[in-house]
PDB file as gemmi writes it, atoms N, CA and C in Angstrom:
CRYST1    1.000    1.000    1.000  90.00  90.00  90.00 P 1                      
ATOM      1  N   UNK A   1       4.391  64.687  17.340  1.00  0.00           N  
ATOM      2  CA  UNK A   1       5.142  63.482  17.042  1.00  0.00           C  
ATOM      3  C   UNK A   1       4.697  62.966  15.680  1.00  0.00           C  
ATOM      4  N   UNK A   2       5.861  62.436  14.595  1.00  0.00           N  
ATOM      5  CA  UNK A   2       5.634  61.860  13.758  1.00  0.00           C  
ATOM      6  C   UNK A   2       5.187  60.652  13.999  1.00  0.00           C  
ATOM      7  N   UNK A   3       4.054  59.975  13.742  1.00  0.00           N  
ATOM      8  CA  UNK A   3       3.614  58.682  13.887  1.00  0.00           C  
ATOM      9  C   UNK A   3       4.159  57.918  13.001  1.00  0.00           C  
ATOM     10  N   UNK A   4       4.182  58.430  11.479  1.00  0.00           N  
ATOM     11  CA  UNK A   4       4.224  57.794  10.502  1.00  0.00           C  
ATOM     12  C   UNK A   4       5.389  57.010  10.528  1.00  0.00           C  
ATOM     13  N   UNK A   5       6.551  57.225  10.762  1.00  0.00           N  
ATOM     14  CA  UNK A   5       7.754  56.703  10.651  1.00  0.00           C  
ATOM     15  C   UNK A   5       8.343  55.654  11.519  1.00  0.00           C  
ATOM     16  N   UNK A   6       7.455  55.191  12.952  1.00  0.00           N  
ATOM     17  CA  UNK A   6       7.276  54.964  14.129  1.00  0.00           C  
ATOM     18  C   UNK A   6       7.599  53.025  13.722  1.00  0.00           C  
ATOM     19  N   UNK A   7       8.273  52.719  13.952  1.00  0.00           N  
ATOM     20  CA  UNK A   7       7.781  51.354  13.605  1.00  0.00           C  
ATOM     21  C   UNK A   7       7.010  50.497  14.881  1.00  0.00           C  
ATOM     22  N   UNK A   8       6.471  49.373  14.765  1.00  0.00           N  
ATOM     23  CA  UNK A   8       5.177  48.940  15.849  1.00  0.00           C  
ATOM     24  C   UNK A   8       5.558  49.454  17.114  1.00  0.00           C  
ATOM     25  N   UNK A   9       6.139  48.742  17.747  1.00  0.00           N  
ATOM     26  CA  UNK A   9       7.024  48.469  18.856  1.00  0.00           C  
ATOM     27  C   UNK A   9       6.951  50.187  19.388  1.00  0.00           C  
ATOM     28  N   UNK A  10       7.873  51.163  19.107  1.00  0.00           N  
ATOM     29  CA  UNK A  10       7.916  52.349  19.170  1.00  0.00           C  
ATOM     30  C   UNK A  10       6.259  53.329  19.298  1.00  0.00           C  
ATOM     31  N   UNK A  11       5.790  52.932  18.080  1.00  0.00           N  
ATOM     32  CA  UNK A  11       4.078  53.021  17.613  1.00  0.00           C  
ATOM     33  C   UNK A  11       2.941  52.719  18.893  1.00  0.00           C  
ATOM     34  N   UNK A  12       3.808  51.662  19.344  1.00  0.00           N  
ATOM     35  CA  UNK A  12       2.715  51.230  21.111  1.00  0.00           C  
ATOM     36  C   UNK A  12       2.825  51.759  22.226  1.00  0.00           C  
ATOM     37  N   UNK A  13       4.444  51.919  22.302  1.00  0.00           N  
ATOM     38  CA  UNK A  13       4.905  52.300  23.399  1.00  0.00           C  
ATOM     39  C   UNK A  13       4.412  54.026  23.134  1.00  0.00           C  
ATOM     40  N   UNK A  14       4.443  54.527  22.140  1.00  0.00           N  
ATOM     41  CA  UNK A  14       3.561  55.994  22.249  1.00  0.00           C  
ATOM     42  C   UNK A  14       2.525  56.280  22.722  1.00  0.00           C  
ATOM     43  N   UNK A  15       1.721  55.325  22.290  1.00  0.00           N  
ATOM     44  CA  UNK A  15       0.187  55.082  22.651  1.00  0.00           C  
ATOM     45  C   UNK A  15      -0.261  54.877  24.006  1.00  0.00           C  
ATOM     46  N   UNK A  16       0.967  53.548  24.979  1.00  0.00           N  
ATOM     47  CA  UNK A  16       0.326  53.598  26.081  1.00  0.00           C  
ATOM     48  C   UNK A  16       0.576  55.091  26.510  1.00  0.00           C  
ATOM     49  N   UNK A  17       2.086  55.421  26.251  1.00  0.00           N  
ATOM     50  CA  UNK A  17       2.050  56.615  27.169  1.00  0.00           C  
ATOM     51  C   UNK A  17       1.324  57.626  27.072  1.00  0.00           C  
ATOM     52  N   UNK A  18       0.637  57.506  25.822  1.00  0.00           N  
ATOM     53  CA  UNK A  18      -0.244  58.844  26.070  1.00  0.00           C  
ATOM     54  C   UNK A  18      -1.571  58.052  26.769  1.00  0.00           C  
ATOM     55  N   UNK A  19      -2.011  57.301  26.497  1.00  0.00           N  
ATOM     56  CA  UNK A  19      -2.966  56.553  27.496  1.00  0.00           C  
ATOM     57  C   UNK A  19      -2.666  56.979  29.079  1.00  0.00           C  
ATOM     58  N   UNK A  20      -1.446  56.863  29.016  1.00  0.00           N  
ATOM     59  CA  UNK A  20      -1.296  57.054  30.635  1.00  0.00           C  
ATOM     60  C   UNK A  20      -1.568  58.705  30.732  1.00  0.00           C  
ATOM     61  N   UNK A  21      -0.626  58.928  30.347  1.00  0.00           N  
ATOM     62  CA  UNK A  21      -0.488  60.820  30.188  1.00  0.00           C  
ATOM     63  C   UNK A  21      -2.478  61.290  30.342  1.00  0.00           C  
ATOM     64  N   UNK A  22      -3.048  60.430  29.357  1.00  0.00           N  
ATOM     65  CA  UNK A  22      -4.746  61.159  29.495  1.00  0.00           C  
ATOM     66  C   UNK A  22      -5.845  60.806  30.343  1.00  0.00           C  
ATOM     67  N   UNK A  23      -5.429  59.343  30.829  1.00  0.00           N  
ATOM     68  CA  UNK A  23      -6.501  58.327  31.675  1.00  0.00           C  
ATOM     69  C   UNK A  23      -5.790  57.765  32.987  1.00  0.00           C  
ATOM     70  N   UNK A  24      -4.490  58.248  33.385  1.00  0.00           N  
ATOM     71  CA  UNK A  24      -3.340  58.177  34.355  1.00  0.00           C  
ATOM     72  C   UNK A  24      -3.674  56.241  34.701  1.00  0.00           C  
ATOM     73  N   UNK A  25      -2.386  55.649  34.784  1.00  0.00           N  
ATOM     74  CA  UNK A  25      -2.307  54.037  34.943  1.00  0.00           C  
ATOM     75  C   UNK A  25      -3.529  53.325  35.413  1.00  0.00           C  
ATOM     76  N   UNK A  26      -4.419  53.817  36.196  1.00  0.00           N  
ATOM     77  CA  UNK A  26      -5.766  52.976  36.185  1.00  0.00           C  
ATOM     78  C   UNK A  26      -6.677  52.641  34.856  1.00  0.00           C  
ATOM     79  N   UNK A  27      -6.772  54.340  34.623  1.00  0.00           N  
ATOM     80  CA  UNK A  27      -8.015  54.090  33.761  1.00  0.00           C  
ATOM     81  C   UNK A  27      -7.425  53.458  31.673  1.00  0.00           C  
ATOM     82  N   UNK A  28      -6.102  53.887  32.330  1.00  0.00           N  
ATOM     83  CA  UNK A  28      -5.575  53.044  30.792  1.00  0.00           C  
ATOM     84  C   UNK A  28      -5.097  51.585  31.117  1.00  0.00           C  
ATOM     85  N   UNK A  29      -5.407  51.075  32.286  1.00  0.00           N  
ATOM     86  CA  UNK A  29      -5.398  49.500  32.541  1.00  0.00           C  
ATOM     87  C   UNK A  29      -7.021  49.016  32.329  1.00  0.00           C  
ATOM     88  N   UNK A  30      -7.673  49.859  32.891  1.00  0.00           N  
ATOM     89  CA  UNK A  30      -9.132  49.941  33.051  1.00  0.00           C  
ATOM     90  C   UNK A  30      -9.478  49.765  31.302  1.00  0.00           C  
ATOM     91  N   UNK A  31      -9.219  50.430  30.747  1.00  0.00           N  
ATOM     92  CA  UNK A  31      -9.091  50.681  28.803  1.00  0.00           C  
ATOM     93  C   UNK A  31      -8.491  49.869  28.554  1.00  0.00           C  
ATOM     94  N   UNK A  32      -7.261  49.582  28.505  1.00  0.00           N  
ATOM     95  CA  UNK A  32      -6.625  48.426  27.895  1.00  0.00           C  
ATOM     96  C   UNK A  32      -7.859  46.797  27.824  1.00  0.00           C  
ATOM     97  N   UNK A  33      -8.241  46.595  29.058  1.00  0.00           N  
ATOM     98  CA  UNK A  33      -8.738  45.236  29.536  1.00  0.00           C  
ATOM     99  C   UNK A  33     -10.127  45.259  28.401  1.00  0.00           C  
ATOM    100  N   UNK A  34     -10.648  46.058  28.280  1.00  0.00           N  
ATOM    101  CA  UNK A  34     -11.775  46.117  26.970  1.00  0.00           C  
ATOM    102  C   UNK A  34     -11.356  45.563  25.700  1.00  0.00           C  
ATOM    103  N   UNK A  35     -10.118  45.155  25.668  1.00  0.00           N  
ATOM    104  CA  UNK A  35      -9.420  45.022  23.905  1.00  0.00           C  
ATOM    105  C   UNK A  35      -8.588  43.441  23.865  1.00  0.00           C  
ATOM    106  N   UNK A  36      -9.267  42.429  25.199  1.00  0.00           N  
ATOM    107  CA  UNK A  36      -8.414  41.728  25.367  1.00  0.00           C  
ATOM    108  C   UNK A  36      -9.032  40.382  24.597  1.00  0.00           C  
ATOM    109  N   UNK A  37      -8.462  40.018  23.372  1.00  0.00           N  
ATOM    110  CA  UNK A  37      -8.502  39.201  22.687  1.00  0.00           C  
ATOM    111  C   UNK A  37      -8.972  38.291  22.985  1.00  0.00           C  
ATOM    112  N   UNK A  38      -8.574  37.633  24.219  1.00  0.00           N  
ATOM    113  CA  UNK A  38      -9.134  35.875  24.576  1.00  0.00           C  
ATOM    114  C   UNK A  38      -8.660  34.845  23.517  1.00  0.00           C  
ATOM    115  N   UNK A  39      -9.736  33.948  23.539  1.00  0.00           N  
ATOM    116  CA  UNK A  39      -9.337  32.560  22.796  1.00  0.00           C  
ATOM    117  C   UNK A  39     -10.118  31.801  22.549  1.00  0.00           C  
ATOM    118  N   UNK A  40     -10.379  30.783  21.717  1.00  0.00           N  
ATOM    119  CA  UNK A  40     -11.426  30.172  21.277  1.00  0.00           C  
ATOM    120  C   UNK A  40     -12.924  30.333  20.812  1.00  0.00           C  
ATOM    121  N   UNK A  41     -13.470  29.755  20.189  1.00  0.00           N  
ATOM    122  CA  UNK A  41     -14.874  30.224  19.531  1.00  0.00           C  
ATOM    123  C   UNK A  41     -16.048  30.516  20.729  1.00  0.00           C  
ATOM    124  N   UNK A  42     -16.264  31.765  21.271  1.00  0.00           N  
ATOM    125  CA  UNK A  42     -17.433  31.492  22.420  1.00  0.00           C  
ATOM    126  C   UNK A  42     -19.128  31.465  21.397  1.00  0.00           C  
ATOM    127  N   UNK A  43     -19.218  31.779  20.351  1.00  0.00           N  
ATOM    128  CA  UNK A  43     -20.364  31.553  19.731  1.00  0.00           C  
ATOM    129  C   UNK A  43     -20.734  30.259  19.922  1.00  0.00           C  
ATOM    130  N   UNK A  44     -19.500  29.351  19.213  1.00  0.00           N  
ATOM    131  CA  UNK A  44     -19.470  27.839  19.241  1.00  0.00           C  
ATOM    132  C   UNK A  44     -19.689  27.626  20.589  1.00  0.00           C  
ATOM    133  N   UNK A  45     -18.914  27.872  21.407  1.00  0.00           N  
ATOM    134  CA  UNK A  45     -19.230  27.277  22.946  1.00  0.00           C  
ATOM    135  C   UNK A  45     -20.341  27.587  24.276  1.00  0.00           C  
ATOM    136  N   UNK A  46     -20.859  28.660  23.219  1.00  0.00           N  
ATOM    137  CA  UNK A  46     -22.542  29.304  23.646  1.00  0.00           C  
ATOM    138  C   UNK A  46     -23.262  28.564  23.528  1.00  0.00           C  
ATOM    139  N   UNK A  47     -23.475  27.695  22.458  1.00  0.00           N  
ATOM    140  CA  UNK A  47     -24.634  27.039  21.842  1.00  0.00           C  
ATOM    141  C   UNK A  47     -24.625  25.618  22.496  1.00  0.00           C  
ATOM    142  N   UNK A  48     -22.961  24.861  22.885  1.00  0.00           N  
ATOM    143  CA  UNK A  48     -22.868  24.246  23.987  1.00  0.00           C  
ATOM    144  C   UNK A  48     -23.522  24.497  25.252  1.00  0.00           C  
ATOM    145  N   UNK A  49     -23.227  25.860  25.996  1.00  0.00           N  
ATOM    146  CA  UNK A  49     -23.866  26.121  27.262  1.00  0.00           C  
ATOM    147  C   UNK A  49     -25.021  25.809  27.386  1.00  0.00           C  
ATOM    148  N   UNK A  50     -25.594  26.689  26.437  1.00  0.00           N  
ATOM    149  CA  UNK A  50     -26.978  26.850  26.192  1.00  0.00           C  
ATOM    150  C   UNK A  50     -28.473  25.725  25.581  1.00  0.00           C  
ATOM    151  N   UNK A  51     -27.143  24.170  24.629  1.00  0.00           N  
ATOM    152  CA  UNK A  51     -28.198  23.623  24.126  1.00  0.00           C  
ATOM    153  C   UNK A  51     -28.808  23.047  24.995  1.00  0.00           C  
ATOM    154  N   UNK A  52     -28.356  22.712  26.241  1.00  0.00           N  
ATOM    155  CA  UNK A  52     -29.099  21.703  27.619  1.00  0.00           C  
ATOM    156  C   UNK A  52     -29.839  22.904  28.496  1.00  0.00           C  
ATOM    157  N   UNK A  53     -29.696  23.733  28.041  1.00  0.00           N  
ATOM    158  CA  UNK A  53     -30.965  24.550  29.329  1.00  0.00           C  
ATOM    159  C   UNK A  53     -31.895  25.590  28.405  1.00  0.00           C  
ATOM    160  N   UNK A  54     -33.013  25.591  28.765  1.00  0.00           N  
ATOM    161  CA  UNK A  54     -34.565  25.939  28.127  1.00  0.00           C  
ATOM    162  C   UNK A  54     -34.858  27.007  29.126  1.00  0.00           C  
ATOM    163  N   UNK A  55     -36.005  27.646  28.306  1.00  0.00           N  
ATOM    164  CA  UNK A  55     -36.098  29.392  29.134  1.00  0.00           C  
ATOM    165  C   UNK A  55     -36.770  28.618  30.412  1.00  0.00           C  
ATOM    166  N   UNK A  56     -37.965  27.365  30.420  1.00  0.00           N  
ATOM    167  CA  UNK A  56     -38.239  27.213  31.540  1.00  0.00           C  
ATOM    168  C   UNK A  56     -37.463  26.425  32.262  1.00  0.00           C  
ATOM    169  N   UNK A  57     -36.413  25.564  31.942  1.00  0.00           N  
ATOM    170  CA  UNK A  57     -35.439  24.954  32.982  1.00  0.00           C  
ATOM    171  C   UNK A  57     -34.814  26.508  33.882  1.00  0.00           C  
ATOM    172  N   UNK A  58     -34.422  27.294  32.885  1.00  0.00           N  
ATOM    173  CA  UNK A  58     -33.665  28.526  34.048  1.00  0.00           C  
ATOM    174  C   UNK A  58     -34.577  28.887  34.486  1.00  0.00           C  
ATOM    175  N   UNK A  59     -36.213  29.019  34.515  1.00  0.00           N  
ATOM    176  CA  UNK A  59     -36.696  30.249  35.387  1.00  0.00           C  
ATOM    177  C   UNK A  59     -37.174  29.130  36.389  1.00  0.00           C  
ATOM    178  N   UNK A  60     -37.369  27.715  36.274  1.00  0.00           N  
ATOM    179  CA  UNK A  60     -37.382  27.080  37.692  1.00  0.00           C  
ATOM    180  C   UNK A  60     -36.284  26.608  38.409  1.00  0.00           C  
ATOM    181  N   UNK A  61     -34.737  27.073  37.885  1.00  0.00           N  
ATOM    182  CA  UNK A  61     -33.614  27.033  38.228  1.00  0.00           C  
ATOM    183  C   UNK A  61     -33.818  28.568  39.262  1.00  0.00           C  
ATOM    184  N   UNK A  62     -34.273  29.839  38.948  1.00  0.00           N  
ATOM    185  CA  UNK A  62     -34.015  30.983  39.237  1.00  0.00           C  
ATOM    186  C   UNK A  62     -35.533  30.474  40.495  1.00  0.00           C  
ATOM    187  N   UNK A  63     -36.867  30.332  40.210  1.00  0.00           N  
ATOM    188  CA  UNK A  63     -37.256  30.227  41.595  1.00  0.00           C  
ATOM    189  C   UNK A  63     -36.955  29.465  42.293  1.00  0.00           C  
ATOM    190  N   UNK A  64     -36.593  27.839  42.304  1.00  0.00           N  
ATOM    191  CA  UNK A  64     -35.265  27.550  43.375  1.00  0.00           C  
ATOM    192  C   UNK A  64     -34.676  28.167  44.447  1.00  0.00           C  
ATOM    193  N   UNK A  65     -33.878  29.009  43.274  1.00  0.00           N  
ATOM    194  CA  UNK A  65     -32.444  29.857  44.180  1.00  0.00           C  
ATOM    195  C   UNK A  65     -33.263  30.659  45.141  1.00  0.00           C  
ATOM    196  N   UNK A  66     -34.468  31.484  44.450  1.00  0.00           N  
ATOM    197  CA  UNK A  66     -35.565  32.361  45.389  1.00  0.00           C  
ATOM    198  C   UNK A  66     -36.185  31.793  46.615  1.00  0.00           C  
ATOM    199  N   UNK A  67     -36.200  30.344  46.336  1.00  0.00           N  
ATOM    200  CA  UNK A  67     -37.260  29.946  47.280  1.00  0.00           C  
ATOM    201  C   UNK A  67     -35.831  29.732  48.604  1.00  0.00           C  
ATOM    202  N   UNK A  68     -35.387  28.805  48.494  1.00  0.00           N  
ATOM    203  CA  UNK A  68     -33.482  28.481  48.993  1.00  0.00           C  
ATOM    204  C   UNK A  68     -33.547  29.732  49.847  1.00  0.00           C  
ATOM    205  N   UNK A  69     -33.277  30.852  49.583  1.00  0.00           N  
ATOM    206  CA  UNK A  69     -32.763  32.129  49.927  1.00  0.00           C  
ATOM    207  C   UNK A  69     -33.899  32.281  51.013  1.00  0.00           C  
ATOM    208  N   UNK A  70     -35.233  32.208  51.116  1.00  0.00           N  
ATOM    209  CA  UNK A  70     -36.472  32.778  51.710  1.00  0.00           C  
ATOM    210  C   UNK A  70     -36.101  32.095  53.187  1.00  0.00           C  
TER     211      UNK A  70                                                      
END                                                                             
């Protein structure tokens, strides 16, 4: 197949199918889901998560849960 001449649209629809054709509909859904863009800054919203909890707030958060469980 000429790729070159392919315009997008045409260009994708090649691609899944050979996706399918090589990794059959699971594993090119399975592949696809690795490439999925999302939204918003998670660096930025890391540093949110993260500025209120300290290595020792989580590890007496984590024996807690240990002790809870016993």
């Amino acid at each position: 197949m000429k790729t070159d001449t392919l315009n997008p649209a045409e260009l994708r629809a090649a691609g899944y199918k050979a996706l399918a054709n090589a990794l059959g509909p699971l594993g090119m859904a399975r592949f696809l889901r690795q490439f999925e863009q999302g939204n918003g800054d998670y660096t930025r919203d890391r540093r949110k998560w993260l500025h209120y909890h300290s290595v020792q707030s989580a590890a007496r958060r984590i024996r807690n849960r240990k002790k809870n469980r016993a």
